[in-house]
Structures are given as structure tokens and as C-alpha cells.
Predicted model as a PDB file, atoms N, CA, C, CB and O in Angstrom, pLDDT in the B-factor column:
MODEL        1                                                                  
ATOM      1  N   UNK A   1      75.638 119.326  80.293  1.00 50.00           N  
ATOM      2  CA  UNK A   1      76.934 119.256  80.964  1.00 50.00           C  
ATOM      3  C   UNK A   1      76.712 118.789  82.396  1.00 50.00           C  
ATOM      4  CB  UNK A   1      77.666 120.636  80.933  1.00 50.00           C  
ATOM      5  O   UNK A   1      75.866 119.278  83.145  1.00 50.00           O  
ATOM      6  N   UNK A   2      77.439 117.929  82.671  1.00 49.00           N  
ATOM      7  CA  UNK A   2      77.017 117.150  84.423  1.00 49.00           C  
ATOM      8  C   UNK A   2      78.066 118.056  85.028  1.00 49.00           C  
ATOM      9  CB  UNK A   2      77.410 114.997  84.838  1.00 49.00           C  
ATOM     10  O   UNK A   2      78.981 118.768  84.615  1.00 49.00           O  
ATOM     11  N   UNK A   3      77.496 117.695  86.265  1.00 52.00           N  
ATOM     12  CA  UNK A   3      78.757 118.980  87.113  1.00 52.00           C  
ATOM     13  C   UNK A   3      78.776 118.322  88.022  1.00 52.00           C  
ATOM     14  CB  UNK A   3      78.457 120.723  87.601  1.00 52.00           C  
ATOM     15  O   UNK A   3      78.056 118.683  88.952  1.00 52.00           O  
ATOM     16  N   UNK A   4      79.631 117.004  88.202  1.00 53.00           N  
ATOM     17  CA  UNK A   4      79.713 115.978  89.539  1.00 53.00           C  
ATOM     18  C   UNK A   4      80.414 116.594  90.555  1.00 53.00           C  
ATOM     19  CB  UNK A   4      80.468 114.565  89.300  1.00 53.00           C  
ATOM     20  O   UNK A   4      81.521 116.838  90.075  1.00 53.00           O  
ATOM     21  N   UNK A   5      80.389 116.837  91.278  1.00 49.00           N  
ATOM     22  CA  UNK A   5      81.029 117.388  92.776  1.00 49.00           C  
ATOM     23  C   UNK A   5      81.438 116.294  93.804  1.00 49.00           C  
ATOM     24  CB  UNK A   5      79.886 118.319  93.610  1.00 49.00           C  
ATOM     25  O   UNK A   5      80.574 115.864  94.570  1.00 49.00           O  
ATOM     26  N   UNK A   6      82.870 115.764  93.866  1.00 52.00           N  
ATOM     27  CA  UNK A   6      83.434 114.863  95.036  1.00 52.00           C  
ATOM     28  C   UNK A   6      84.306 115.548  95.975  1.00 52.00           C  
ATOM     29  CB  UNK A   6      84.243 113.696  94.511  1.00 52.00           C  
ATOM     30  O   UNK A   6      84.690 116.599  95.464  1.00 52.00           O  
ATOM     31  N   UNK A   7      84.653 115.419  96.846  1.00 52.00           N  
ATOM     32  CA  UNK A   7      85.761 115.788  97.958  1.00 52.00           C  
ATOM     33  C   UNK A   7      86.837 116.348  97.203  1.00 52.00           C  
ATOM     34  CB  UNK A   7      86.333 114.510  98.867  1.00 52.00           C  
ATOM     35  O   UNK A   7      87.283 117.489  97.325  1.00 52.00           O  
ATOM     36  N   UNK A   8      87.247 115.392  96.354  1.00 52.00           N  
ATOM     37  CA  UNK A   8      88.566 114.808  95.401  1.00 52.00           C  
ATOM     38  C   UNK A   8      89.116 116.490  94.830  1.00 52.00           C  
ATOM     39  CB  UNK A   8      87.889 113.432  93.687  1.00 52.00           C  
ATOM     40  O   UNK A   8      90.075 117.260  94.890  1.00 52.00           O  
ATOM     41  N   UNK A   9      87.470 116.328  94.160  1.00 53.00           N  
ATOM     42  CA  UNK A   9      87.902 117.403  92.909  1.00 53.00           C  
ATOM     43  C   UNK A   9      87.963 118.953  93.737  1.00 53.00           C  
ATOM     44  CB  UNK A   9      86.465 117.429  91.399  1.00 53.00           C  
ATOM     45  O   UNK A   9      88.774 119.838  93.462  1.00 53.00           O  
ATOM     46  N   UNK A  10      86.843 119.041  94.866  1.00 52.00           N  
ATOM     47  CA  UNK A  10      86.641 119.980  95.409  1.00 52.00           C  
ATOM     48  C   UNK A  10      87.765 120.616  96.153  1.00 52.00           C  
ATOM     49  CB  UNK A  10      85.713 119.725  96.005  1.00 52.00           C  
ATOM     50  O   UNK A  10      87.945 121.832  96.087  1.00 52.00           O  
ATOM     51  N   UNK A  11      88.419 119.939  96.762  1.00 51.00           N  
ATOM     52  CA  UNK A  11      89.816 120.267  97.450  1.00 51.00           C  
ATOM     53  C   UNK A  11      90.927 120.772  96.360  1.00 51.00           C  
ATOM     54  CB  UNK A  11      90.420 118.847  98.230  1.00 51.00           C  
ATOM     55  O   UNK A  11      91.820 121.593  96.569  1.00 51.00           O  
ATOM     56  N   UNK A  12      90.707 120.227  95.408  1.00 54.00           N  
ATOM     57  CA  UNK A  12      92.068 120.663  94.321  1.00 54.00           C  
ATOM     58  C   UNK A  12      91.323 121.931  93.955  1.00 54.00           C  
ATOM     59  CB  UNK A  12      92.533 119.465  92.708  1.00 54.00           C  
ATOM     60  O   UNK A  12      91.578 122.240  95.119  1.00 54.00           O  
ATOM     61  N   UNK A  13      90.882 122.613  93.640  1.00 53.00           N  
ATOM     62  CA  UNK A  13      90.146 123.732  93.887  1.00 53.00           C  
ATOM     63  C   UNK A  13      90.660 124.769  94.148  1.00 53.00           C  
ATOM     64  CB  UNK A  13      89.430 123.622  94.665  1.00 53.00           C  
ATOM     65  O   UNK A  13      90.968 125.757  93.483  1.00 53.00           O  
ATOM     66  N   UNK A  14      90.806 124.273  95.995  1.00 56.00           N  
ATOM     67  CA  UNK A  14      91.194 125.265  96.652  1.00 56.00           C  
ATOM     68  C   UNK A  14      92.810 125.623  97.039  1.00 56.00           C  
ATOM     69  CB  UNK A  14      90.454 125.106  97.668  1.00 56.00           C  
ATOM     70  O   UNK A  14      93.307 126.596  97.605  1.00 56.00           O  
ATOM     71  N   UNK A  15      93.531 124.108  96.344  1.00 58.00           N  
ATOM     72  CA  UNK A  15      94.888 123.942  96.766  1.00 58.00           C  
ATOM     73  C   UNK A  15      95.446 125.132  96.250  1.00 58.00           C  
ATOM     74  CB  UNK A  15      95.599 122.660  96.291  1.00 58.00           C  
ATOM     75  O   UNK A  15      94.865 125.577  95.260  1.00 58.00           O  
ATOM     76  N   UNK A  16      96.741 125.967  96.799  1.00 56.00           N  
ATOM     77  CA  UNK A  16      97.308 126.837  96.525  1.00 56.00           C  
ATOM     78  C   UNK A  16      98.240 126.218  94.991  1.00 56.00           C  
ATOM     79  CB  UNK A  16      98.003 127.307  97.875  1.00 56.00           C  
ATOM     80  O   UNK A  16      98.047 125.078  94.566  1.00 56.00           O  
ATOM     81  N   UNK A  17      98.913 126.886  94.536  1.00 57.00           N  
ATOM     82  CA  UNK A  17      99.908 126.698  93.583  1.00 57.00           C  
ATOM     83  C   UNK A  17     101.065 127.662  93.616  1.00 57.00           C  
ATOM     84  CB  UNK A  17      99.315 126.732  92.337  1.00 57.00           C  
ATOM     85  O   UNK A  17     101.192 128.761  94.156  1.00 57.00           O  
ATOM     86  N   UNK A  18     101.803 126.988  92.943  1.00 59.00           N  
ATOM     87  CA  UNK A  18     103.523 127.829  92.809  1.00 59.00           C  
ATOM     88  C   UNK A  18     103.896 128.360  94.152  1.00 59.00           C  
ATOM     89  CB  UNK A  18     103.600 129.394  91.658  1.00 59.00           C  
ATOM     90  O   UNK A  18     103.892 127.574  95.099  1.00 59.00           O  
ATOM     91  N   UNK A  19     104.264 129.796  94.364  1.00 59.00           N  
ATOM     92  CA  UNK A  19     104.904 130.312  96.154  1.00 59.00           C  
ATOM     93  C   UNK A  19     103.745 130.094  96.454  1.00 59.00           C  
ATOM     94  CB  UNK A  19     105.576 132.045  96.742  1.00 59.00           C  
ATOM     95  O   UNK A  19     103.971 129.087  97.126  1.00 59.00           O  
ATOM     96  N   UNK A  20     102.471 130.235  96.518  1.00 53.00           N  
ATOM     97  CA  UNK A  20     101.909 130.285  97.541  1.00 53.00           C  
ATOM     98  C   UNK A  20     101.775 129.020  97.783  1.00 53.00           C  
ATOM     99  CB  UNK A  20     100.900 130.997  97.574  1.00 53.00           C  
ATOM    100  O   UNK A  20     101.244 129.292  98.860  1.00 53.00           O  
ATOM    101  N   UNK A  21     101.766 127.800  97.776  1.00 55.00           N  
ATOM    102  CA  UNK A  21     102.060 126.535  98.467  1.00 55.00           C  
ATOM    103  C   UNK A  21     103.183 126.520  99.487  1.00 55.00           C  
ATOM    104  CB  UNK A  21     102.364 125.547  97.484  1.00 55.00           C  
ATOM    105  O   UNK A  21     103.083 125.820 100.494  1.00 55.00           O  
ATOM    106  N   UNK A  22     104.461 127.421  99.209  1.00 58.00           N  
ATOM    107  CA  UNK A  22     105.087 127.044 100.276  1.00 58.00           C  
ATOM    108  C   UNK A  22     104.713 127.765 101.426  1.00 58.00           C  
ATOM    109  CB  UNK A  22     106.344 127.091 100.079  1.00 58.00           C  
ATOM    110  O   UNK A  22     104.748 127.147 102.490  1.00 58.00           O  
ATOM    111  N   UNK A  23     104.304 129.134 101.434  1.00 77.00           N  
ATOM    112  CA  UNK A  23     103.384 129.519 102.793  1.00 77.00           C  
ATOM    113  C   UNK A  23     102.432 129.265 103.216  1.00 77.00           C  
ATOM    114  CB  UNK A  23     103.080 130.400 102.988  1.00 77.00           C  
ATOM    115  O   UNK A  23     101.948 130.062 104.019  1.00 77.00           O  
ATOM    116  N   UNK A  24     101.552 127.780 102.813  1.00 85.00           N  
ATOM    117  CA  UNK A  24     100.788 126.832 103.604  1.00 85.00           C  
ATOM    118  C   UNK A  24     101.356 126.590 104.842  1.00 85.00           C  
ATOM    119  CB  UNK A  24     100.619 125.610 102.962  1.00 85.00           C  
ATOM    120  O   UNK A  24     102.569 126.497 104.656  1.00 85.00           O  
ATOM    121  N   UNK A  25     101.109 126.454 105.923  1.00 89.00           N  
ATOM    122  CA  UNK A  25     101.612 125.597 107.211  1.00 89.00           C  
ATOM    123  C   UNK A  25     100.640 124.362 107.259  1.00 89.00           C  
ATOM    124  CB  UNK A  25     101.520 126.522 108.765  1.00 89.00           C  
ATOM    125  O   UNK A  25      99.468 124.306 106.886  1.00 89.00           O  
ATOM    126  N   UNK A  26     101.270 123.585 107.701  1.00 90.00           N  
ATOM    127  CA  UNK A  26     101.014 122.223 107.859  1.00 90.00           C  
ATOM    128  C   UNK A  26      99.352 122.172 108.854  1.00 90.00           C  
ATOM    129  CB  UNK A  26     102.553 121.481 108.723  1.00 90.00           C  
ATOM    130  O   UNK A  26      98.348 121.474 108.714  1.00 90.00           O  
ATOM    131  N   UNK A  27      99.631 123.013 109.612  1.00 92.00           N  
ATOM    132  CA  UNK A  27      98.211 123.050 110.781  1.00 92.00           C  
ATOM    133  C   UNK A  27      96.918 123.745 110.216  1.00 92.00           C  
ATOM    134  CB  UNK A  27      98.590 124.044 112.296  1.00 92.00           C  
ATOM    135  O   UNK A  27      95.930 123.866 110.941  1.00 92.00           O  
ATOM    136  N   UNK A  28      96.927 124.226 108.847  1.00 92.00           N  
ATOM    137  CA  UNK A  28      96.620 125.152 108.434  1.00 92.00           C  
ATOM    138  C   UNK A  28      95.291 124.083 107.280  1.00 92.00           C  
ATOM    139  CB  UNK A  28      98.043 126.142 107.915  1.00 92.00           C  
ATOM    140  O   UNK A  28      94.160 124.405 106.916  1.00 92.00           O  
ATOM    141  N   UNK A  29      96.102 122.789 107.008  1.00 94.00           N  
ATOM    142  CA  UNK A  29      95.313 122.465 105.698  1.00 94.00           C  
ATOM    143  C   UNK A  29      95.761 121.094 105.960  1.00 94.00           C  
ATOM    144  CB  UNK A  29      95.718 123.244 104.098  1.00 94.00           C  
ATOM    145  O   UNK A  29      96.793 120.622 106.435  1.00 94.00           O  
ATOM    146  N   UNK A  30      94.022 120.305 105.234  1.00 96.00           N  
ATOM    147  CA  UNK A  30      93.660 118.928 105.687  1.00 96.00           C  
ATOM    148  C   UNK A  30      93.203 119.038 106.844  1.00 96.00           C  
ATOM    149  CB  UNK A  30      94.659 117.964 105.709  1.00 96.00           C  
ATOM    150  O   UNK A  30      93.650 118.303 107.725  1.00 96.00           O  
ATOM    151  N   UNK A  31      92.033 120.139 107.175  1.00 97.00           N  
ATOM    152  CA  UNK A  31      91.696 120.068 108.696  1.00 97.00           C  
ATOM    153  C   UNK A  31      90.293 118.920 108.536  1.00 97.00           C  
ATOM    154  CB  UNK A  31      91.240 121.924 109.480  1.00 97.00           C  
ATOM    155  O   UNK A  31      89.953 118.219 109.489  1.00 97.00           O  
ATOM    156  N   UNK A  32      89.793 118.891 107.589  1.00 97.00           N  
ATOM    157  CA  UNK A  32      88.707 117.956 107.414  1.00 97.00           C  
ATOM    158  C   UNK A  32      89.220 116.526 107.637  1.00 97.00           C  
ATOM    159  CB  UNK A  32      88.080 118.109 106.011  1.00 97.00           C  
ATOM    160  O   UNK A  32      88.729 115.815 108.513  1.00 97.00           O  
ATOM    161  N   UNK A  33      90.081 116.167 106.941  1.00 97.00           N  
ATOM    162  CA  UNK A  33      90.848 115.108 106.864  1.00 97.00           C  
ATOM    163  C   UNK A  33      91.169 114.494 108.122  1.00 97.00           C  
ATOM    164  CB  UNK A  33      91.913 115.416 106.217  1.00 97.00           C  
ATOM    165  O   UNK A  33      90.685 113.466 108.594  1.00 97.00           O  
ATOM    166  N   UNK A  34      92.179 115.367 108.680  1.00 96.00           N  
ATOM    167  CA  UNK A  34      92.690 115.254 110.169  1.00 96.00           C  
ATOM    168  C   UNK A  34      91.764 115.393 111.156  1.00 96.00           C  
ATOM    169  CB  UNK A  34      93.665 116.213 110.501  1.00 96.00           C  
ATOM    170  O   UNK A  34      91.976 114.600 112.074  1.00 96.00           O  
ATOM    171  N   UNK A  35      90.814 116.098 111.323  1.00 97.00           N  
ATOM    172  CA  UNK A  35      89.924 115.283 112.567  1.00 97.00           C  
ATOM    173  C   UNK A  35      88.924 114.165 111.972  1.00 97.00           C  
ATOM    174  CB  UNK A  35      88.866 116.458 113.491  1.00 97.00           C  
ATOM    175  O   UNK A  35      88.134 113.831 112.855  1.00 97.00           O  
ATOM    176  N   UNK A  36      88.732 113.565 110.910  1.00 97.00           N  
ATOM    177  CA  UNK A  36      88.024 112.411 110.614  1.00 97.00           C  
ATOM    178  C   UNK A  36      89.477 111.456 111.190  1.00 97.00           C  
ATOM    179  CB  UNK A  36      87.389 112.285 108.762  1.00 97.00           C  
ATOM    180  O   UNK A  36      89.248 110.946 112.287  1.00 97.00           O  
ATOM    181  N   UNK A  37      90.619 111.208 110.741  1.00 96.00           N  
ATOM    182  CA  UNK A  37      91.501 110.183 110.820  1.00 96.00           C  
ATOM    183  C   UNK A  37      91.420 110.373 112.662  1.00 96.00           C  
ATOM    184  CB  UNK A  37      93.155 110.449 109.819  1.00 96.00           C  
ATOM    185  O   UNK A  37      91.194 109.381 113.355  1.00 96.00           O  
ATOM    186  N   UNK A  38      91.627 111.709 113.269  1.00 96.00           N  
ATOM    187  CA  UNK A  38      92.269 111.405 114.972  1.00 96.00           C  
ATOM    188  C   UNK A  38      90.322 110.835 115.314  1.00 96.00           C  
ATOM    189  CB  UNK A  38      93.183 113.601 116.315  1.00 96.00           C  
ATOM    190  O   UNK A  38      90.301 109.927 116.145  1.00 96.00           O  
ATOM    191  N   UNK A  39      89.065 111.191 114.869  1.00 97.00           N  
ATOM    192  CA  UNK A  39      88.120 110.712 115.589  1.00 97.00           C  
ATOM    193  C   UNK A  39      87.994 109.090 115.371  1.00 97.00           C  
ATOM    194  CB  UNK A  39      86.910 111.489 115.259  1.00 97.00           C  
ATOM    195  O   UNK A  39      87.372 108.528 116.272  1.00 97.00           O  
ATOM    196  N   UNK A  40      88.443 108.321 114.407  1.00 96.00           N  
ATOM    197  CA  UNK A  40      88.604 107.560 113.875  1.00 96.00           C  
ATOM    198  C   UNK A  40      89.193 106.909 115.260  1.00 96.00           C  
ATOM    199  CB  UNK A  40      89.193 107.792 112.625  1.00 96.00           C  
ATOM    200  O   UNK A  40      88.534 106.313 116.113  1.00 96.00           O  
ATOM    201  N   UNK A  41      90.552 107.165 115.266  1.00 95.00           N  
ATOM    202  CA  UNK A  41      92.006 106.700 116.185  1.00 95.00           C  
ATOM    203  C   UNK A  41      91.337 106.783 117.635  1.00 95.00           C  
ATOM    204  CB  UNK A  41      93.631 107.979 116.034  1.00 95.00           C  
ATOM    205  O   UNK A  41      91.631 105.951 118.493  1.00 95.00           O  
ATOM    206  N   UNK A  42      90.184 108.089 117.944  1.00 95.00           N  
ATOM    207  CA  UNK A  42      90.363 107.843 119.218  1.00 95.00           C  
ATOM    208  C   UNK A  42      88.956 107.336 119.941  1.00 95.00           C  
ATOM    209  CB  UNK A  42      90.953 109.097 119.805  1.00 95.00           C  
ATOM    210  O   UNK A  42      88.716 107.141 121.133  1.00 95.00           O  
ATOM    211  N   UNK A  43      88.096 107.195 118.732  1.00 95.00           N  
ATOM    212  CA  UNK A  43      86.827 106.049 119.084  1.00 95.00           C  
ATOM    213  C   UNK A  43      86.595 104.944 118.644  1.00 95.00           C  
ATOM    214  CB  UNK A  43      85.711 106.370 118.859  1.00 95.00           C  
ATOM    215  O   UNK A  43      85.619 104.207 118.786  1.00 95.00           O  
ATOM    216  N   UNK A  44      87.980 104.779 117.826  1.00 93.00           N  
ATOM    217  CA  UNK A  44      87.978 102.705 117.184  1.00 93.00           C  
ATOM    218  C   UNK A  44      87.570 101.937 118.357  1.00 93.00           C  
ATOM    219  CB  UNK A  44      89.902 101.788 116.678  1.00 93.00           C  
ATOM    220  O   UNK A  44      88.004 102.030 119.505  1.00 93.00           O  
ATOM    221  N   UNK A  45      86.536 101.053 117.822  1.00 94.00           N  
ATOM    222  CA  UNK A  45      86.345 100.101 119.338  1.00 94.00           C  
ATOM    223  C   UNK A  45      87.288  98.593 118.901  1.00 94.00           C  
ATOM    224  CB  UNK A  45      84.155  99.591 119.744  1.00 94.00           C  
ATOM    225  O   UNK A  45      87.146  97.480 119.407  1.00 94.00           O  
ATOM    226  N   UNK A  46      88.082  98.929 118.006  1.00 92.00           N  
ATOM    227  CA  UNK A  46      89.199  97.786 117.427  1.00 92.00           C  
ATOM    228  C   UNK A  46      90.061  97.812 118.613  1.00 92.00           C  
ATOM    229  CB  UNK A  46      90.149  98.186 115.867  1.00 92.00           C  
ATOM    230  O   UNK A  46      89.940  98.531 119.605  1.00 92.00           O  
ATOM    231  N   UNK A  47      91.120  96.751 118.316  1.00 93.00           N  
ATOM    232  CA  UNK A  47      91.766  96.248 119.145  1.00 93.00           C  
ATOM    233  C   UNK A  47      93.279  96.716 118.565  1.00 93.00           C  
ATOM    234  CB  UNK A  47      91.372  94.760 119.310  1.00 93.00           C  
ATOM    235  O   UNK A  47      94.312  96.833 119.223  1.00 93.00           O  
ATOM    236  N   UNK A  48      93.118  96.902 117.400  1.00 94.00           N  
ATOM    237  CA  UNK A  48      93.938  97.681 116.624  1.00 94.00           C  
ATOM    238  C   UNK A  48      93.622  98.901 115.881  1.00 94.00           C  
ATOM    239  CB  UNK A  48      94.360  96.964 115.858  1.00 94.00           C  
ATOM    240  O   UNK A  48      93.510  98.929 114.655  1.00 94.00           O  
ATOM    241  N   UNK A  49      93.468 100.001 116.726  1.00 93.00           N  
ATOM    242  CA  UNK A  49      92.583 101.419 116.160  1.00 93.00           C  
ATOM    243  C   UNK A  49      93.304 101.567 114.624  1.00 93.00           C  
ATOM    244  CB  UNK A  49      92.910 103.175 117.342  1.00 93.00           C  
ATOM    245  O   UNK A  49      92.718 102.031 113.645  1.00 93.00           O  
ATOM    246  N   UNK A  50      94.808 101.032 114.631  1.00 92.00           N  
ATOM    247  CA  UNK A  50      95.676 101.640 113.718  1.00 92.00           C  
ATOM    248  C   UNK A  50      95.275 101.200 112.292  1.00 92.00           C  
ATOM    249  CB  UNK A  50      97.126 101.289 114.051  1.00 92.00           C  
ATOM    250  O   UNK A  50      95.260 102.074 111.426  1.00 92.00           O  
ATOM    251  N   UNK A  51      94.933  99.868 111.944  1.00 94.00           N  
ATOM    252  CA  UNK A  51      94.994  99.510 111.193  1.00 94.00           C  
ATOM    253  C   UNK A  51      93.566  99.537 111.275  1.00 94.00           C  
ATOM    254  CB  UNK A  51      95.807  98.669 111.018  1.00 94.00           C  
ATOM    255  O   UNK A  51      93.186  99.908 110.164  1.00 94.00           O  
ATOM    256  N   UNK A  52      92.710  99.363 111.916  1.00 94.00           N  
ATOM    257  CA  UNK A  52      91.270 100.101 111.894  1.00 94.00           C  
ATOM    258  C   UNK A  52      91.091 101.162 110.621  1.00 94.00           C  
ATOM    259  CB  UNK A  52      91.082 101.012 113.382  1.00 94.00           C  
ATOM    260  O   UNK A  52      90.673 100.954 109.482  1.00 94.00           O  
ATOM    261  N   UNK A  53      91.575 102.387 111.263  1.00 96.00           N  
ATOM    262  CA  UNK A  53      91.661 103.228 110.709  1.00 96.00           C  
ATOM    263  C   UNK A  53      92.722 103.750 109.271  1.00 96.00           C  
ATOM    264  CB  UNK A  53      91.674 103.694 111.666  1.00 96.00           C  
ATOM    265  O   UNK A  53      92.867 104.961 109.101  1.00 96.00           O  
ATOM    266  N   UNK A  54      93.167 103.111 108.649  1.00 96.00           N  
ATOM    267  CA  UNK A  54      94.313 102.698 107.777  1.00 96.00           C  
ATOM    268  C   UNK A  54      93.863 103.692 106.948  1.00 96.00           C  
ATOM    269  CB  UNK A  54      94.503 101.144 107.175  1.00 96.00           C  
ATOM    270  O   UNK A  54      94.660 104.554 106.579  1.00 96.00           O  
ATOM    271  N   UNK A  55      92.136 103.726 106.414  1.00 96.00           N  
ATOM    272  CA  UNK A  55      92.482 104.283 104.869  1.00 96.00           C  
ATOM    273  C   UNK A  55      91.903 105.881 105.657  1.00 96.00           C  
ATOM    274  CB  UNK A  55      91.298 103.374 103.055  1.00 96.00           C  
ATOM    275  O   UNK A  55      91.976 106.936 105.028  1.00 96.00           O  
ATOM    276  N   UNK A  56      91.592 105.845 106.458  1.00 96.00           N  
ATOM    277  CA  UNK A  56      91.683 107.525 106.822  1.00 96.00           C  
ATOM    278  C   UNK A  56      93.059 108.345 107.041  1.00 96.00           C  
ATOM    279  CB  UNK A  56      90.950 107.756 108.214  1.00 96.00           C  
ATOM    280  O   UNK A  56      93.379 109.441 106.579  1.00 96.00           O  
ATOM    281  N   UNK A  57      93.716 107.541 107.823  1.00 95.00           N  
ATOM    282  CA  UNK A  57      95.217 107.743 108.255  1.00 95.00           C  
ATOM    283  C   UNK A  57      95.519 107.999 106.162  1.00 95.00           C  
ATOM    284  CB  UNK A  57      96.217 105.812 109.444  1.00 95.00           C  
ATOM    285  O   UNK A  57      95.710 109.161 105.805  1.00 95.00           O  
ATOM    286  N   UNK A  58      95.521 107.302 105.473  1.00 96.00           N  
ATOM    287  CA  UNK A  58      96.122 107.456 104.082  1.00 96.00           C  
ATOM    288  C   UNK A  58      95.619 109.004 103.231  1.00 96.00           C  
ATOM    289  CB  UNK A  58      95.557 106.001 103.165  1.00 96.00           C  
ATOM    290  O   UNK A  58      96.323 109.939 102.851  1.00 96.00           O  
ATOM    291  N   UNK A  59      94.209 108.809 103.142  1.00 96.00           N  
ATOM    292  CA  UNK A  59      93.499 109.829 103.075  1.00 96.00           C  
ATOM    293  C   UNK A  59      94.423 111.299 103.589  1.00 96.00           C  
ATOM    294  CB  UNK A  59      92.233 109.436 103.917  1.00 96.00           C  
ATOM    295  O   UNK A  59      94.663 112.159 102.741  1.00 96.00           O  
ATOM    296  N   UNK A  60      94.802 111.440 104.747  1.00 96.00           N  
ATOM    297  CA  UNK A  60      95.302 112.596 105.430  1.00 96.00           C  
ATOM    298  C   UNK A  60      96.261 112.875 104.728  1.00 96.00           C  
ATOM    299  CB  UNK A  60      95.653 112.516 106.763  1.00 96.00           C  
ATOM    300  O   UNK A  60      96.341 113.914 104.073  1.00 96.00           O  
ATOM    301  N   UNK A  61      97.366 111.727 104.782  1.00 95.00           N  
ATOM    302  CA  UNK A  61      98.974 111.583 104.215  1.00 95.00           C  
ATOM    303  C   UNK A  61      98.818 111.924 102.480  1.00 95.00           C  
ATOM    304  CB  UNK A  61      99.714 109.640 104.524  1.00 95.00           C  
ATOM    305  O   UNK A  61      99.725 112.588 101.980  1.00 95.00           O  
ATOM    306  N   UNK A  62      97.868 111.543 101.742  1.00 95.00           N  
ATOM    307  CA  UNK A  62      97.519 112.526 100.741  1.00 95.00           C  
ATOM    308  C   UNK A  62      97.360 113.668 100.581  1.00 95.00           C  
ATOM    309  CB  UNK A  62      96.832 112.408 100.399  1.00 95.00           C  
ATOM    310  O   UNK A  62      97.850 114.315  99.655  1.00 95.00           O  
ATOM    311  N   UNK A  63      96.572 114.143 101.553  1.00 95.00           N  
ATOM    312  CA  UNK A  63      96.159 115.194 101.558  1.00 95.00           C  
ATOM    313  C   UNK A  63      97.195 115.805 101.370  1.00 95.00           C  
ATOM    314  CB  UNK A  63      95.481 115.503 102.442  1.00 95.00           C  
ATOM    315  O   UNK A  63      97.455 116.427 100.340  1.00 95.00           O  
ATOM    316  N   UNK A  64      98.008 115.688 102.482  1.00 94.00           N  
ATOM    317  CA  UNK A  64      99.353 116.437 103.221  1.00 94.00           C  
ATOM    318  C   UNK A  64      99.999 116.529 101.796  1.00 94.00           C  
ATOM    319  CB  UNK A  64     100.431 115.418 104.621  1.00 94.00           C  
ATOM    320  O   UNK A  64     100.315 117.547 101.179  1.00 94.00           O  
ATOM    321  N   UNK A  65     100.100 115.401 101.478  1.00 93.00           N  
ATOM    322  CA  UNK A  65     101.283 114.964 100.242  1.00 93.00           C  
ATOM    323  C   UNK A  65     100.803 116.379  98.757  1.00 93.00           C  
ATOM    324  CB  UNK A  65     100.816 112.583  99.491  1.00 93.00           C  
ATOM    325  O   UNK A  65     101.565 117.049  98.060  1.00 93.00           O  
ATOM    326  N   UNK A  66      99.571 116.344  98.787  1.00 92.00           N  
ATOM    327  CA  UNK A  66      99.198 116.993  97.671  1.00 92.00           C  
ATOM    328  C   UNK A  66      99.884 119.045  97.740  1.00 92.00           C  
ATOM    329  CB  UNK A  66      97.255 116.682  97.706  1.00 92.00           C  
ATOM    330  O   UNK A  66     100.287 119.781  96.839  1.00 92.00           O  
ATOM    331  N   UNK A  67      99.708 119.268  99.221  1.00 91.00           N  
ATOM    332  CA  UNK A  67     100.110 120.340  99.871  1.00 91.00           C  
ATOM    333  C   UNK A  67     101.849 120.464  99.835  1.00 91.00           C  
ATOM    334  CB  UNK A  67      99.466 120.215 101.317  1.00 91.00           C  
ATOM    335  O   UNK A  67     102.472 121.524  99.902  1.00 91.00           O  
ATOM    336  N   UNK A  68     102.317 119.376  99.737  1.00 90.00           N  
ATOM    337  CA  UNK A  68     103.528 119.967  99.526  1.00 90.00           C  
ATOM    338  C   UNK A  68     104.378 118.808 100.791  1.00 90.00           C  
ATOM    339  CB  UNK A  68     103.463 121.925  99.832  1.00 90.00           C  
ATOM    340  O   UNK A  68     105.589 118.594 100.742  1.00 90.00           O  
ATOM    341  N   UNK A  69     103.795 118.416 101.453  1.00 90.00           N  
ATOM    342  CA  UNK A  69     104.251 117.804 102.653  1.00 90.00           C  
ATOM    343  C   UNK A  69     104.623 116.128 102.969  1.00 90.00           C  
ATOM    344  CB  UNK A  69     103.249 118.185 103.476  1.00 90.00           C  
ATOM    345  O   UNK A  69     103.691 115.361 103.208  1.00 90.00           O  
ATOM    346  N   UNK A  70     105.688 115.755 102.954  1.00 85.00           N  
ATOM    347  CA  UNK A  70     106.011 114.713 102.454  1.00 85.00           C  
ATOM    348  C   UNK A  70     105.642 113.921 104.261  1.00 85.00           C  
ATOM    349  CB  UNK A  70     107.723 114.782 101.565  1.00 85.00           C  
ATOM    350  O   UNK A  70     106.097 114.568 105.205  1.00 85.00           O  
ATOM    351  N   UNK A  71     105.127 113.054 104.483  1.00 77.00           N  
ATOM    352  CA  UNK A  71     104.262 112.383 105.369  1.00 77.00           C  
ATOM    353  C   UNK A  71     104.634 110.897 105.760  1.00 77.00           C  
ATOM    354  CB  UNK A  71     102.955 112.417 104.765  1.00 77.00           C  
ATOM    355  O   UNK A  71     103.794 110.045 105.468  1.00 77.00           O  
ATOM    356  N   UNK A  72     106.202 110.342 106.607  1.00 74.00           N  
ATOM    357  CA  UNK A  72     106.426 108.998 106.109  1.00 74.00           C  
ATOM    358  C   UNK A  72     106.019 108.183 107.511  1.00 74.00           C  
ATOM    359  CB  UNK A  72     108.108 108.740 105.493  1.00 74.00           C  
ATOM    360  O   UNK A  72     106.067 106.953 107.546  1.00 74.00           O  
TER     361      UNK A  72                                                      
ENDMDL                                                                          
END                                                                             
């Protein structure tokens, strides 16, 4: 039996379900996520950090999204 271990799977894991998702707070979860995307944003040596950083920024907004948190 292989026992592959990614981010992916590892986080769903820990995600809450049913009520307890809605007493997540937002500041609370995707903290991995969210300081990779702001270190990203605030040491791009791009000229456009934004789009630099695009698939981290997405990454987060998943995250968020998976938590319950709609991210537009």
C-alpha cells in the first residue's frame, strides 16, 4: 500500500466539516498559504509582483474557498 503524502491531501485532513466549519475565522486558516502568497507580493523583484505571484495568490483563494470562504 503506498501512502503518498502532498499538501493537497494533507490539509483536507485537517479541514473542519458540517458546524464546525462555520466557527473557522478567516485569520485562523490558510496560514501556510497566506504568508507564502504576501512573501511572494512583498519580495517579487517583478515589475508586476501581482501577476508574478498569480498561482500563489490562487493557491490561498482555494484554500479560503475550501474553508467555506468565498474570495473574489
Amino acid at each position: 500500500m503506498s501512502t503518498v503524502s502532498t499538501t493537497e491531501n494533507l490539509a483536507s485532513d485537517l479541514k473542519p466539516s458540517g458546524s464546525a466549519a462555520a466557527q473557522v475565522k478567516p485569520c485562523c486558516v490558510c496560514k501556510d498559504e497566506k504568508a507564502a502568497r504576501d512573501e511572494c507580493m512583498l519580495f517579487s523583484n517583478s515589475n508586476d509582483p501581482q501577476a508574478d505571484c498569480q498561482s500563489m495568490v490562487q493557491k490561498y483563494r482555494n484554500c479560503m474557498k475550501g474553508y467555506g470562504f468565498d474570495m473574489k
